[in-house]
N, C-alpha and C positions, 0 to 999 in steps of 0.2 A: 504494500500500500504506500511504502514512502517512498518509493520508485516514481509512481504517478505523479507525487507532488512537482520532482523535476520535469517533468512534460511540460509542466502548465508554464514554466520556466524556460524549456527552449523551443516548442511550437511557434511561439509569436518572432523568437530569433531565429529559427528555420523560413521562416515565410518572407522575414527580411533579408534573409541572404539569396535568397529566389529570385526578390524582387529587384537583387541589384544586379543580377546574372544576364533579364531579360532586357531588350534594348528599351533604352526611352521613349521609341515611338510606339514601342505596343503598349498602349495605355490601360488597354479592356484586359490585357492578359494579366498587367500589373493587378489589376482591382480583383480580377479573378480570384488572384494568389492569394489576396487580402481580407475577402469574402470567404474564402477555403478554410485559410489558418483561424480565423474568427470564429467563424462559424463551429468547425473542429474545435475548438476553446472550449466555446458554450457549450455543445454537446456531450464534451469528454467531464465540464467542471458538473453538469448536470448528474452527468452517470454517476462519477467518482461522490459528488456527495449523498446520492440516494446508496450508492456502496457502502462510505462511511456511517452513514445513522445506522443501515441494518446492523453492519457489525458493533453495533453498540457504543458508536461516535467515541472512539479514544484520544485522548490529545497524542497529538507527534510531534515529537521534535526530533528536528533532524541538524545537526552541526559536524557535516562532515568534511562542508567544504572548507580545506585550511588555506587562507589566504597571506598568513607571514606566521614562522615559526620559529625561536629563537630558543637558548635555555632555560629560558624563567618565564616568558610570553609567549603565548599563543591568541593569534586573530583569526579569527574563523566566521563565517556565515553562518548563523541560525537559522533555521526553517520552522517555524510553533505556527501547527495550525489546530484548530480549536472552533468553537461554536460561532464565536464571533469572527475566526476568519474565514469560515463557510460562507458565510453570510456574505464578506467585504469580496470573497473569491468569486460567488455567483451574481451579485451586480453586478461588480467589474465585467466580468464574462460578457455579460449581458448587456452593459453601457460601453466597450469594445466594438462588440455587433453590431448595434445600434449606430456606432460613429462610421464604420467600415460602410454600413450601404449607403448615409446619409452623404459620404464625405464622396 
């Protein structure tokens, strides 16, 4: 389950690296990308959180990513998702979409 949390994390950076691949003039195919990865967002943050409640909503945290390590400090990336970040995960998702076809 804390494997998905990184999806949600590099889908929207997947679709960006797409969209610098195809040429500037394809504009429809740009929006496409952007509609895709979007859309694939919502649907995936959807699943994952009717996923999360059945299995009895546990908090995750996840701090695996080490970003500087020294003898006595470690910096690292936290991931804490929870009730509340369900919640801020699936607007998001969904005000994402929303800009994607309006934009």
């Amino acid at each position: 389950m804390e494997q998905l949390i990184i999806i949600f994390i590099l889908l929207p950076f997947l679709g960006f690296l797409i969209s610098l691949i195809v040429p500037a003039k394809m504009e429809k195919t740009i929006s496409y990308i952007a509609f895709f990865t979007t859309g694939i967002g919502a649907l995936l943050t959807f699943a994952f959180i009717i996923w999360w409640i059945v299995s009895g909503s546990p908090t995750l945290n996840i701090n695996e990513i080490v970003l500087y390590e020294s003898h006595s400090y470690e910096f690292f990336i936290d991931l804490y998702f929870d009730k509340i970040t369900a919640v801020y995960l699936m607007f998001s998702s969904i005000l994402a979409y929303l800009i994607a076809i309006y934009s």
